[in-house]
ChimeraX commands (.cxc) that place a marker at each C-alpha (Angstrom):
marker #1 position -19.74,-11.20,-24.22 radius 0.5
marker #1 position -19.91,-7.59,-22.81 radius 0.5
marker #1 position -16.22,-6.21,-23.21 radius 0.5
marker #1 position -13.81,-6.05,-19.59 radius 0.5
marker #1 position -11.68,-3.43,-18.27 radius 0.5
marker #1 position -9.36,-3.99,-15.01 radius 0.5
marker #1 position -8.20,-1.12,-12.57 radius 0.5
marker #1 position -4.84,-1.55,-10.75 radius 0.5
marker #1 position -3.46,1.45,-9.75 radius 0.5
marker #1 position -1.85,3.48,-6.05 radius 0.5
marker #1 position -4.42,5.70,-5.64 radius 0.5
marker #1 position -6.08,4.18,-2.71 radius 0.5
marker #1 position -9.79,4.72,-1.86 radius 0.5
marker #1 position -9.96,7.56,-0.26 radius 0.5
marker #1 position -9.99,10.01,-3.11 radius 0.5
marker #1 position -12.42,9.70,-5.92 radius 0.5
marker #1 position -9.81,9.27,-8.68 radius 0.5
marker #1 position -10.78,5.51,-9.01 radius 0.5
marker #1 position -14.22,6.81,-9.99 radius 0.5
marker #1 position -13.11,9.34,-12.40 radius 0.5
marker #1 position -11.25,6.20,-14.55 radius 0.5
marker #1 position -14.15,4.30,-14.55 radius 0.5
marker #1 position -16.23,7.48,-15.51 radius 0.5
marker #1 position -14.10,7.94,-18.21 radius 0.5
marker #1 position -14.58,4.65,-19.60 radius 0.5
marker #1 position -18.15,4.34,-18.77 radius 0.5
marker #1 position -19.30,7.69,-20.68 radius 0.5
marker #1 position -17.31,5.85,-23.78 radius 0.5
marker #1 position -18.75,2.41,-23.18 radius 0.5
marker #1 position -21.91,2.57,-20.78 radius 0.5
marker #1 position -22.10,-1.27,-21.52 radius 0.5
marker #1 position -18.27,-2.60,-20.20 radius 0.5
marker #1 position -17.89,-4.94,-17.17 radius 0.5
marker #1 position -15.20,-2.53,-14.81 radius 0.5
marker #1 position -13.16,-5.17,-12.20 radius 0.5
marker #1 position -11.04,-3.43,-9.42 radius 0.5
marker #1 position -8.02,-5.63,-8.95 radius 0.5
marker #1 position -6.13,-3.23,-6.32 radius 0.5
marker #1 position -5.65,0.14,-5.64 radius 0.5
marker #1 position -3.33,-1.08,-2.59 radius 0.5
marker #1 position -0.71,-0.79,-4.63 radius 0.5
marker #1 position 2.49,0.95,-2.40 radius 0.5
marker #1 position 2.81,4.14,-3.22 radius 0.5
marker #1 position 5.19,5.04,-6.58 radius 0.5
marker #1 position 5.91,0.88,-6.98 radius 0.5
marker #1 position 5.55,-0.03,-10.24 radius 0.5
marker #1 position 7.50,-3.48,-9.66 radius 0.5
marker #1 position 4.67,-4.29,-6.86 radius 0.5
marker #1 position 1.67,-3.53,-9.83 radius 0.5
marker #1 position 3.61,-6.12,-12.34 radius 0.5
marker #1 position 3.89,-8.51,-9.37 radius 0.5
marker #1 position 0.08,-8.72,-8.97 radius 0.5
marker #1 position -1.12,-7.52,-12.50 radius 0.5
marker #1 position 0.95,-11.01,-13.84 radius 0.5
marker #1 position -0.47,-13.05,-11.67 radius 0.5
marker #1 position -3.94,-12.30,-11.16 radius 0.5
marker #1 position -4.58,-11.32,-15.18 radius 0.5
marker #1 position -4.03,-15.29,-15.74 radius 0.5
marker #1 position -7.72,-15.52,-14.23 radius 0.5
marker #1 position -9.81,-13.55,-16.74 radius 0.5
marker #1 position -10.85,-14.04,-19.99 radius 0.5
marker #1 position -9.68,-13.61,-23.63 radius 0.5
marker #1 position -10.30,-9.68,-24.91 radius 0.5
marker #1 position -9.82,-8.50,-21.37 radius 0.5
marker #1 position -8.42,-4.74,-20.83 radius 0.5
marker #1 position -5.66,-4.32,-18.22 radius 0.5
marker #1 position -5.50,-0.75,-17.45 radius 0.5
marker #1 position -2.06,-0.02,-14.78 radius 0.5
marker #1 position -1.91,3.16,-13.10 radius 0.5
marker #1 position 1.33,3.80,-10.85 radius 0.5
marker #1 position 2.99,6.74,-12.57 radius 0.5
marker #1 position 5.61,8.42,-10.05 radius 0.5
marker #1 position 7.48,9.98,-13.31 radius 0.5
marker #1 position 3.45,11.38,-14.81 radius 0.5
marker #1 position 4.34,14.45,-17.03 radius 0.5
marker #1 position 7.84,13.44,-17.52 radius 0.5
marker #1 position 8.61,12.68,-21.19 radius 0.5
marker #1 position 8.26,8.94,-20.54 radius 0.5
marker #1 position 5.92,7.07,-22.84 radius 0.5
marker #1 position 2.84,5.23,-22.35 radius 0.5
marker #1 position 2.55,1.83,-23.83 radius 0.5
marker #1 position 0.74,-1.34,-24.55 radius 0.5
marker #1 position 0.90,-4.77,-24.68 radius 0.5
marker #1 position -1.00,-7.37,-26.56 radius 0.5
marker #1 position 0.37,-10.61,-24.61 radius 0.5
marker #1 position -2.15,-13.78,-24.55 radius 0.5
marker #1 position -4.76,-13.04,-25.97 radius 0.5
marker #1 position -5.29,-9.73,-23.62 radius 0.5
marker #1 position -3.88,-6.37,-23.67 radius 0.5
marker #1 position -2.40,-4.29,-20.55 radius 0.5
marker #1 position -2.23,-0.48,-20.64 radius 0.5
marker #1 position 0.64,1.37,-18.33 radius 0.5
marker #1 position 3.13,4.17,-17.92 radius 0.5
marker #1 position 7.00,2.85,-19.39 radius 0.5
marker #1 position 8.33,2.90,-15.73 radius 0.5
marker #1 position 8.68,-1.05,-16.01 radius 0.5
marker #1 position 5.56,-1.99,-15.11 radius 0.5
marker #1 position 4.91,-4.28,-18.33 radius 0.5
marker #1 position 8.21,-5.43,-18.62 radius 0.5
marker #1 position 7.76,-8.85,-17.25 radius 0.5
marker #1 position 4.35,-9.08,-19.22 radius 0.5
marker #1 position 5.35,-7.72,-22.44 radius 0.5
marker #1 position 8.79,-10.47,-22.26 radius 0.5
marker #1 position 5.92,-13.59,-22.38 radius 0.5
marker #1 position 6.15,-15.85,-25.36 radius 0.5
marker #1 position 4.31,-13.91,-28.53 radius 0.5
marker #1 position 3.55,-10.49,-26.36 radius 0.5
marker #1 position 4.20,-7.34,-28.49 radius 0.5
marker #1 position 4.59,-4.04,-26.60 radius 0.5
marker #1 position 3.51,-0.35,-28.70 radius 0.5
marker #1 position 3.94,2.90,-27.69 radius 0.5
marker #1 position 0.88,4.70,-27.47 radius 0.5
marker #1 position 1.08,7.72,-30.47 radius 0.5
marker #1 position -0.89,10.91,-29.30 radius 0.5
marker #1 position -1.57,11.78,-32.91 radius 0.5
marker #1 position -2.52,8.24,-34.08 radius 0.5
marker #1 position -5.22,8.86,-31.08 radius 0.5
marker #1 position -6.13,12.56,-32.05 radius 0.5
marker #1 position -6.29,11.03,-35.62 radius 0.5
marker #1 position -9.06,8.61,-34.20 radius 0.5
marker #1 position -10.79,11.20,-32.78 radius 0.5
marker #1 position -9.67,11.23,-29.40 radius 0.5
marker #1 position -9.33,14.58,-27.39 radius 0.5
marker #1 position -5.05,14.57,-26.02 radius 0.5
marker #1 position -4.83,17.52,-23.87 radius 0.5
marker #1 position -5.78,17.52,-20.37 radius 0.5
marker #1 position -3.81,17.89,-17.24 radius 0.5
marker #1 position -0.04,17.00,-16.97 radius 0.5
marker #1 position -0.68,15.02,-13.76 radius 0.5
marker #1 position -3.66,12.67,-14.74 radius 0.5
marker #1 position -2.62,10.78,-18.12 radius 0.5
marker #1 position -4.57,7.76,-16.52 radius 0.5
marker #1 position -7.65,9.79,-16.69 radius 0.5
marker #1 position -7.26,11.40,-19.57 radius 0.5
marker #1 position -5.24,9.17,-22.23 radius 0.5
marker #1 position -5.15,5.50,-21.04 radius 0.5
marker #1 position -8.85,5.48,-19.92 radius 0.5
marker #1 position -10.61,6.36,-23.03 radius 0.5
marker #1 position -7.72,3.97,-25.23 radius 0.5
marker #1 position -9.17,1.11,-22.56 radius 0.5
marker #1 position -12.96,2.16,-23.45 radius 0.5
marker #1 position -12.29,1.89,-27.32 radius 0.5
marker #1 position -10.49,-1.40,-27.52 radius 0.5
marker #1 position -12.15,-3.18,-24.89 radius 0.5
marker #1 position -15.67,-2.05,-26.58 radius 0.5
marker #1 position -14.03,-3.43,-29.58 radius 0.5
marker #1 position -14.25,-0.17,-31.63 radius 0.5
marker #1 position -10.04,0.03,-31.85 radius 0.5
marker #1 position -7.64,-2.29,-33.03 radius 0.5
marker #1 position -4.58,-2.87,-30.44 radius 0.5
marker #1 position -2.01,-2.06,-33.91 radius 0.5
marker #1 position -3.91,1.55,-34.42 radius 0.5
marker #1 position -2.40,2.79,-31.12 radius 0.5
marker #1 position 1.49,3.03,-32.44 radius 0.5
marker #1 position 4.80,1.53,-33.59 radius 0.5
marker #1 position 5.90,-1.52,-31.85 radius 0.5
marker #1 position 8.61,-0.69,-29.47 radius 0.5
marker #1 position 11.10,-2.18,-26.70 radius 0.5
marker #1 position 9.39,-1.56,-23.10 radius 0.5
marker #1 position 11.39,-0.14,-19.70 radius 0.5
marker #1 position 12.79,-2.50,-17.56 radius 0.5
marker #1 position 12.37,-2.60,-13.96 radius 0.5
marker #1 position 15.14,-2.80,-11.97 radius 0.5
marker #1 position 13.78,-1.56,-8.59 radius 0.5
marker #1 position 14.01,-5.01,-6.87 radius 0.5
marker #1 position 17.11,-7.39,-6.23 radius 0.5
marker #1 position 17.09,-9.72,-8.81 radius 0.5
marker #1 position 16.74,-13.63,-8.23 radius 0.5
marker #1 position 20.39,-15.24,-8.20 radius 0.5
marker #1 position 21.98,-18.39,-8.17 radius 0.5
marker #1 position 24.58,-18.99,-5.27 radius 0.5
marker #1 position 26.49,-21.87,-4.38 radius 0.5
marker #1 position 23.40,-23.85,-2.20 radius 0.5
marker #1 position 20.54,-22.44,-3.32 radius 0.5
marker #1 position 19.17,-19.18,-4.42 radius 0.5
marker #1 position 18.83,-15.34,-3.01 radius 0.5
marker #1 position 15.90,-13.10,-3.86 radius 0.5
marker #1 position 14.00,-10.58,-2.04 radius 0.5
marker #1 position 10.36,-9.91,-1.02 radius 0.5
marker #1 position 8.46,-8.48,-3.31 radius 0.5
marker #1 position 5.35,-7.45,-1.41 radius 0.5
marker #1 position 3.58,-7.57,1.67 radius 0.5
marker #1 position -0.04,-8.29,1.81 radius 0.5
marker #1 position -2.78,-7.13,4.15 radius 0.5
marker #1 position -1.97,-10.14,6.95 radius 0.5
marker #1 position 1.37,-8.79,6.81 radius 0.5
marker #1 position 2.67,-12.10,5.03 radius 0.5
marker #1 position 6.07,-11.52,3.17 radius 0.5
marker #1 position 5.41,-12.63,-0.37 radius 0.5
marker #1 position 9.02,-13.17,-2.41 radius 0.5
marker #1 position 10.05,-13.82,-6.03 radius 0.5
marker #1 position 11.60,-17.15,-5.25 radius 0.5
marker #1 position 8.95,-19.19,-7.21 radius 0.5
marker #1 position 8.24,-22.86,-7.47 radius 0.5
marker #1 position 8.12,-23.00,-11.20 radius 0.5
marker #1 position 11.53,-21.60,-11.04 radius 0.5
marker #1 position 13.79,-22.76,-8.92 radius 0.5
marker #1 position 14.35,-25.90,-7.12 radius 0.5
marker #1 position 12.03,-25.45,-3.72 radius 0.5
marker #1 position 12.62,-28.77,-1.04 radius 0.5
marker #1 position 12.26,-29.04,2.20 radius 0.5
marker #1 position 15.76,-29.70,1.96 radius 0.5
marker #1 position 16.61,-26.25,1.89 radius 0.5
marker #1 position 16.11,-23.39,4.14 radius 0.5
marker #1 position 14.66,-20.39,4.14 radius 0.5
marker #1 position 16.22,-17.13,5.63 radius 0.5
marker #1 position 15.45,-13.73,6.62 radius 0.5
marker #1 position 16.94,-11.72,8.72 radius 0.5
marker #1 position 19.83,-14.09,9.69 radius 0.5
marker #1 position 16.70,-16.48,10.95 radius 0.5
marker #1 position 16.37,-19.66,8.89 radius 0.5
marker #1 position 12.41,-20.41,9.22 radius 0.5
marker #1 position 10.78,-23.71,9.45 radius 0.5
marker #1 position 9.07,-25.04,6.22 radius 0.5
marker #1 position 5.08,-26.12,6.26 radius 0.5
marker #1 position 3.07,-26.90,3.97 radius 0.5
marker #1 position 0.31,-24.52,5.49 radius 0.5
marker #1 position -0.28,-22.20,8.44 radius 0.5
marker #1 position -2.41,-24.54,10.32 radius 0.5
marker #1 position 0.65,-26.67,10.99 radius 0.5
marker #1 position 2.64,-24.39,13.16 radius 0.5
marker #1 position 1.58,-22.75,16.14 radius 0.5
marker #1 position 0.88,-19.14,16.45 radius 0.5
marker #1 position 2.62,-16.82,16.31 radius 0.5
marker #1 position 5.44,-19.03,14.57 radius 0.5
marker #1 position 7.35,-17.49,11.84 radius 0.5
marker #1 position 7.44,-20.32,9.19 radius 0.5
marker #1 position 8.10,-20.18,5.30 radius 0.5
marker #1 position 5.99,-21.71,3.13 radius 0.5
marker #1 position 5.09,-22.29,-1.34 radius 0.5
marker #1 position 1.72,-20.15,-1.28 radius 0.5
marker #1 position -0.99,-20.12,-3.47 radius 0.5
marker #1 position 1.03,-18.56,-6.19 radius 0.5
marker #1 position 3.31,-20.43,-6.05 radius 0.5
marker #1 position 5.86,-18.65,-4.14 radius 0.5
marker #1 position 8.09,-18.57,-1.34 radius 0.5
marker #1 position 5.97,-16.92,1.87 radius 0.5
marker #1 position 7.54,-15.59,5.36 radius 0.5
marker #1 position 4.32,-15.30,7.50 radius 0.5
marker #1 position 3.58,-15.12,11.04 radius 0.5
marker #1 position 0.68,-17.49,11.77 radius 0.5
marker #1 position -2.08,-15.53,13.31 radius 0.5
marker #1 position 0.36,-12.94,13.66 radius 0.5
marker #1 position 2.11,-10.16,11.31 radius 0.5
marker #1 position 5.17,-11.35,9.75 radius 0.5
marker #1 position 5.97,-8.00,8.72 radius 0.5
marker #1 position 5.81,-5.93,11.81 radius 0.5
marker #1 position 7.56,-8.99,13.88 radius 0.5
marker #1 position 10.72,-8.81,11.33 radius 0.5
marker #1 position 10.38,-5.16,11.00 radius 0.5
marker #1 position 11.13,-5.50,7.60 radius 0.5
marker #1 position 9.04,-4.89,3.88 radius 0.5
marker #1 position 9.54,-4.77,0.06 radius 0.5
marker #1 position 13.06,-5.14,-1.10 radius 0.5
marker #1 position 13.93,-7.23,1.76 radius 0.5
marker #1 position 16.80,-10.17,0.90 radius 0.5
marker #1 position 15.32,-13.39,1.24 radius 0.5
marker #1 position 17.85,-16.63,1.00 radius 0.5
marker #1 position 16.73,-20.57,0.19 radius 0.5
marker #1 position 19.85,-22.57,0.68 radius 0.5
marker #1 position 20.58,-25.80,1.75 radius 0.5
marker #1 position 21.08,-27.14,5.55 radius 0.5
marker #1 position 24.66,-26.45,6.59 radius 0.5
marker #1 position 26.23,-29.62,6.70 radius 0.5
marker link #1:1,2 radius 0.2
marker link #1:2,3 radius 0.2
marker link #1:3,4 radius 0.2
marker link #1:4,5 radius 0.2
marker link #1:5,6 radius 0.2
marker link #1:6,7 radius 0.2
marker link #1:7,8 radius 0.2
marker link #1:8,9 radius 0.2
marker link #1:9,10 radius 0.2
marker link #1:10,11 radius 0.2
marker link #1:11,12 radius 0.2
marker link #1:12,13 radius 0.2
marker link #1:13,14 radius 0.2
marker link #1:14,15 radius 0.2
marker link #1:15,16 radius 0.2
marker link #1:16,17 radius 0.2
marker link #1:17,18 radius 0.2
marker link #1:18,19 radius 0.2
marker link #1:19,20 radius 0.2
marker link #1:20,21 radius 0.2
marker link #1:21,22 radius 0.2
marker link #1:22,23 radius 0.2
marker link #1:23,24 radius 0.2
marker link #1:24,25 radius 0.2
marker link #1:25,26 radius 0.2
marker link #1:26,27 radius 0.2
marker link #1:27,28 radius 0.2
marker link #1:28,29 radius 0.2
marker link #1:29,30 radius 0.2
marker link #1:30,31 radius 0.2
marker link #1:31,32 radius 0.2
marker link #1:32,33 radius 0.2
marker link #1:33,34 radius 0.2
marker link #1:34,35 radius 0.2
marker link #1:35,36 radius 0.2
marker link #1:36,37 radius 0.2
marker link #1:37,38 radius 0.2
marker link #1:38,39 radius 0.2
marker link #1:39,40 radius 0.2
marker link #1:40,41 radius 0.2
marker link #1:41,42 radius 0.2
marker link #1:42,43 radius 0.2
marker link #1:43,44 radius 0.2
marker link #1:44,45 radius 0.2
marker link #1:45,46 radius 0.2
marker link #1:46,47 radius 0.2
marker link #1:47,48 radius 0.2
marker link #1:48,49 radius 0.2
marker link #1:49,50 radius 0.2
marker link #1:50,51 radius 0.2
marker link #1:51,52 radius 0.2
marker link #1:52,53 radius 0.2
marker link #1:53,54 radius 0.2
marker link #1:54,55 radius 0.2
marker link #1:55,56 radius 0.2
marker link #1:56,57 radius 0.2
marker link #1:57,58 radius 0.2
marker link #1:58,59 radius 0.2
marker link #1:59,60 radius 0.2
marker link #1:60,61 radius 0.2
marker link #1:61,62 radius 0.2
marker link #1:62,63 radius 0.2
marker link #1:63,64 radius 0.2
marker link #1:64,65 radius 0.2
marker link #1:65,66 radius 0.2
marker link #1:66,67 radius 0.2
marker link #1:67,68 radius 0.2
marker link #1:68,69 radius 0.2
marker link #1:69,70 radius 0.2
marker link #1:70,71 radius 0.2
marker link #1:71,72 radius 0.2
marker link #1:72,73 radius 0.2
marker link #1:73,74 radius 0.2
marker link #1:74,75 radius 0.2
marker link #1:75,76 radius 0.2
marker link #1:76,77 radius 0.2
marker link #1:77,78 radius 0.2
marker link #1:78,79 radius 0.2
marker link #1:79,80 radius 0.2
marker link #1:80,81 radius 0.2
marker link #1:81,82 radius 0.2
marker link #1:82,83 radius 0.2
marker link #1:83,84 radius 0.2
marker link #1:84,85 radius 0.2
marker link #1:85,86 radius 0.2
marker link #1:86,87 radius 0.2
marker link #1:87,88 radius 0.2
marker link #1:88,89 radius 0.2
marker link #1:89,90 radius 0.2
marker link #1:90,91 radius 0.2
marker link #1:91,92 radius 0.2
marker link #1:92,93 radius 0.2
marker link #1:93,94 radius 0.2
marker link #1:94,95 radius 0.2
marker link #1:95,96 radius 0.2
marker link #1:96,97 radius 0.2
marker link #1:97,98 radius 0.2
marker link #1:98,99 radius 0.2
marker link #1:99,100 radius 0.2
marker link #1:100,101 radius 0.2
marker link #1:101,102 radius 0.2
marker link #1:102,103 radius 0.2
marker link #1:103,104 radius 0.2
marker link #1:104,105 radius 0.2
marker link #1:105,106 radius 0.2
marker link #1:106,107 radius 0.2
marker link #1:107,108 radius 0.2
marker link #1:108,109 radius 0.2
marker link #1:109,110 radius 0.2
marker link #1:110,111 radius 0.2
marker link #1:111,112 radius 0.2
marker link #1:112,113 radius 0.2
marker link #1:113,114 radius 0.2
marker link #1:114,115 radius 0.2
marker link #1:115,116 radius 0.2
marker link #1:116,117 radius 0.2
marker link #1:117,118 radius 0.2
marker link #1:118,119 radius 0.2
marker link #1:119,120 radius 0.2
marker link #1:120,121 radius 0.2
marker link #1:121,122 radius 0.2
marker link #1:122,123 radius 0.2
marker link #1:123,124 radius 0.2
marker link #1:124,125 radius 0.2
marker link #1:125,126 radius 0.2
marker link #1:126,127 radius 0.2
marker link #1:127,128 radius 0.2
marker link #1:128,129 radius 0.2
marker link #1:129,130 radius 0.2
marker link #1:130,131 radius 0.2
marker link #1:131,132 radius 0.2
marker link #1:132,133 radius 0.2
marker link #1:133,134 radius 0.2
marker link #1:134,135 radius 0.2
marker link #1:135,136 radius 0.2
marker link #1:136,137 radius 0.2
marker link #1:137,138 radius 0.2
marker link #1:138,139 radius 0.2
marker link #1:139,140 radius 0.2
marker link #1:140,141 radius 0.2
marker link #1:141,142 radius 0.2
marker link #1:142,143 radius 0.2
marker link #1:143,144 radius 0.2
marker link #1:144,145 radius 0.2
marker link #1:145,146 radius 0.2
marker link #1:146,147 radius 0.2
marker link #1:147,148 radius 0.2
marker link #1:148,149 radius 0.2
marker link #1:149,150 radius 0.2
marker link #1:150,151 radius 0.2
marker link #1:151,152 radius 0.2
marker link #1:152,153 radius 0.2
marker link #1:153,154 radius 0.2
marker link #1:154,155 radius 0.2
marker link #1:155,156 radius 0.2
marker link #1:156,157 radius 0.2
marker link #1:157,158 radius 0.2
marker link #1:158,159 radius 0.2
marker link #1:159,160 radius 0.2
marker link #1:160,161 radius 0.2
marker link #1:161,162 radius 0.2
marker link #1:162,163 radius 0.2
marker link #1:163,164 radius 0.2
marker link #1:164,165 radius 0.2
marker link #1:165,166 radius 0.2
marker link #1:166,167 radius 0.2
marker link #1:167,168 radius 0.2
marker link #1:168,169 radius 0.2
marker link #1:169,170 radius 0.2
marker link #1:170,171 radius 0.2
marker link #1:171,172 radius 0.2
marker link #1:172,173 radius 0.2
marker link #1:173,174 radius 0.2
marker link #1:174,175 radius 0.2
marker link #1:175,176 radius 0.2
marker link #1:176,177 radius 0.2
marker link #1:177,178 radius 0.2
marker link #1:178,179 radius 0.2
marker link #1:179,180 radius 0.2
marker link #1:180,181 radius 0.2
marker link #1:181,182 radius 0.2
marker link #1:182,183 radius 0.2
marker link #1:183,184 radius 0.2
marker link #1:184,185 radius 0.2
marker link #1:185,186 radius 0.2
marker link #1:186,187 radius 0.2
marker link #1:187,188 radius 0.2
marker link #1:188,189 radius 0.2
marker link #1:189,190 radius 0.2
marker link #1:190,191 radius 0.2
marker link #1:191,192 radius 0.2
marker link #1:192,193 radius 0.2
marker link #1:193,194 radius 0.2
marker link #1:194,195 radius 0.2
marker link #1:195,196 radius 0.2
marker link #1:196,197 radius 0.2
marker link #1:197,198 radius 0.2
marker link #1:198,199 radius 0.2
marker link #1:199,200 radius 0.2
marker link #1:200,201 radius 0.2
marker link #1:201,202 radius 0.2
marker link #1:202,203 radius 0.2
marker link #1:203,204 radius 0.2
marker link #1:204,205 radius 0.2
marker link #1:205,206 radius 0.2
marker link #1:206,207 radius 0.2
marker link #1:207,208 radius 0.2
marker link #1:208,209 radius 0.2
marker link #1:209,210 radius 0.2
marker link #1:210,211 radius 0.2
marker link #1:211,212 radius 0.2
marker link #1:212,213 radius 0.2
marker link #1:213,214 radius 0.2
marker link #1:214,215 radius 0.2
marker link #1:215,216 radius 0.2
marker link #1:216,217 radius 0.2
marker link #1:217,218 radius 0.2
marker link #1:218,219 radius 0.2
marker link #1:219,220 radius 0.2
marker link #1:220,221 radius 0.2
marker link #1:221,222 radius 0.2
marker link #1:222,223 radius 0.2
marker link #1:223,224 radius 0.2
marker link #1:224,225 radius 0.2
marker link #1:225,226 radius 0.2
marker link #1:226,227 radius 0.2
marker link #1:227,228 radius 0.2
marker link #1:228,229 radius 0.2
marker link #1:229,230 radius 0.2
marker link #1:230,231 radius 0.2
marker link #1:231,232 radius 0.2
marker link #1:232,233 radius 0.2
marker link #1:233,234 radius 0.2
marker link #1:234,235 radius 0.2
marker link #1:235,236 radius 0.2
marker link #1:236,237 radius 0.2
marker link #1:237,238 radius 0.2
marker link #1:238,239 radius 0.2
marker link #1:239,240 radius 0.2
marker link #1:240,241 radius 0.2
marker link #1:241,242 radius 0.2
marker link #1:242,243 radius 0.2
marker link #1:243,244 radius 0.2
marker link #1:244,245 radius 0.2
marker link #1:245,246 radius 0.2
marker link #1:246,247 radius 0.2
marker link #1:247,248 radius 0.2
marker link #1:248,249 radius 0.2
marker link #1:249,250 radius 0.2
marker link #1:250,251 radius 0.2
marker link #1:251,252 radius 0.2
marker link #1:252,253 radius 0.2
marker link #1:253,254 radius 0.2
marker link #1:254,255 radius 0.2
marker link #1:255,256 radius 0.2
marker link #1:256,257 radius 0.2
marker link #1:257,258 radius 0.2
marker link #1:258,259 radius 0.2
marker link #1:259,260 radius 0.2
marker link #1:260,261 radius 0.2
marker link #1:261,262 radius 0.2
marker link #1:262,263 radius 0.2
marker link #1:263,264 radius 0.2
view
């Protein structure tokens, strides 16, 4: 099977630096399969990249390259790493991006060693402001074309955390947690998941000081409702049906979202 290499990164599509990764990896590996999974990311959040590189890297197969781009400290003397985690293996900045990825049963996270690279024969200069260009790109080539081993790239290491987002916490009825991004509909998606922590309709969902109704899917409410709802990732959604959930709150990422029981 022809090697894969994913793209999520902030760079929007406006600019052609989405091309100039994927020309990077090309001229290494003409032969690769390249998969965009967003370059939508908000601006300089690399807790928004985990939150959709963790889910969505569940639906490819075994070999496949993750290659994470959101870099607001680029430059800086912060590392780049990797992380071999089931069966795949993401590339990223240490800003926290592969924190939650790297702390999955069996992952092991490496910092990526310039010389071990130049010591493979891999050009490490370039520009200060492009490392995704110039060093994570061709590493993504050579182990997704199979040519590198993952334990070549460095010592094995302790990653970042991220600690840009309100943490999920226990309170006396329920739980509090936050929204952790907003997608193009303008639905509020938090990090109160199902797997997690004990979702019933039961309970109520809050935003805002406005406890939302609970339905099982957006069809059952009228629009323009604000209901909350267990998506398809399984987790707690504030949406607006037909509407912008969003821009009706006036609120985004980092927003407090509360699940509590019914006041009795």
């Amino acid at each position: 099977m022809r090697g894969i290499v994913t793209f999520t990164t902030d760079f929007g599509l406006r600019d052609p630096f989405v091309a100039v990764l994927k020309g990077q990896v090309l001229r290494r590996s003409p032969d690769l399969q390249l998969v965009d999974i967003t370059h939508e990311i908000t601006r300089f959040q690399p807790a928004e990249a985990a939150f959709w590189l963790g889910r969505v890297s569940r639906y490819f197969p075994d070999g496949t390259v993750h290659l994470a781009v959101v870099d607001p400290g680029v430059g800086t003397a912060r590392a780049l790493v990797a992380v071999s985690a089931e069966r795949q293996v993401f590339l990223a900045p240490d800003n926290g991006l592969l924190a939650a990825i790297a702390a999955r049963a069996g992952a092991v996270a490496r910092r990526i060693d310039l010389e071990r690279l130049a010591g493979l024969g891999m050009a490490t200069s370039g520009g200060p402001t492009f490392h995704g260009r110039d060093l994570l790109a061709p590493v993504a080539a050579e182990l997704a074309a199979g040519r590198w081993a993952f334990e070549a790239l460095g010592e094995v290491t302790e990653l970042a955390a991220d600690g840009s987002l309100l943490p999920v916490v226990a309170t006396a009825t329920g739980w509090r947690g936050s929204v952790v991004t907003v997608d193009s509909f303008g639905n509020l998606f938090s990090n109160l998941e199902h797997s997690s922590h004990v979702i019933a309709r039961e309970q109520v969902v809050s935003i805002r000081g406005l406890a939302l109704p609970w339905v099982s899917t957006y069809g059952e409410a009228r629009p323009g409702e604000l209901v909350a709802l267990v998506n398809s990732w399984g987790l707690v959604e504030i949406a607006q049906v037909q509407g912008n959930a969003a821009v009706r709150l006036g609120v985004g990422r980092g927003e407090p979202v509360a699940l509590e029981a019914f006041a009795a």
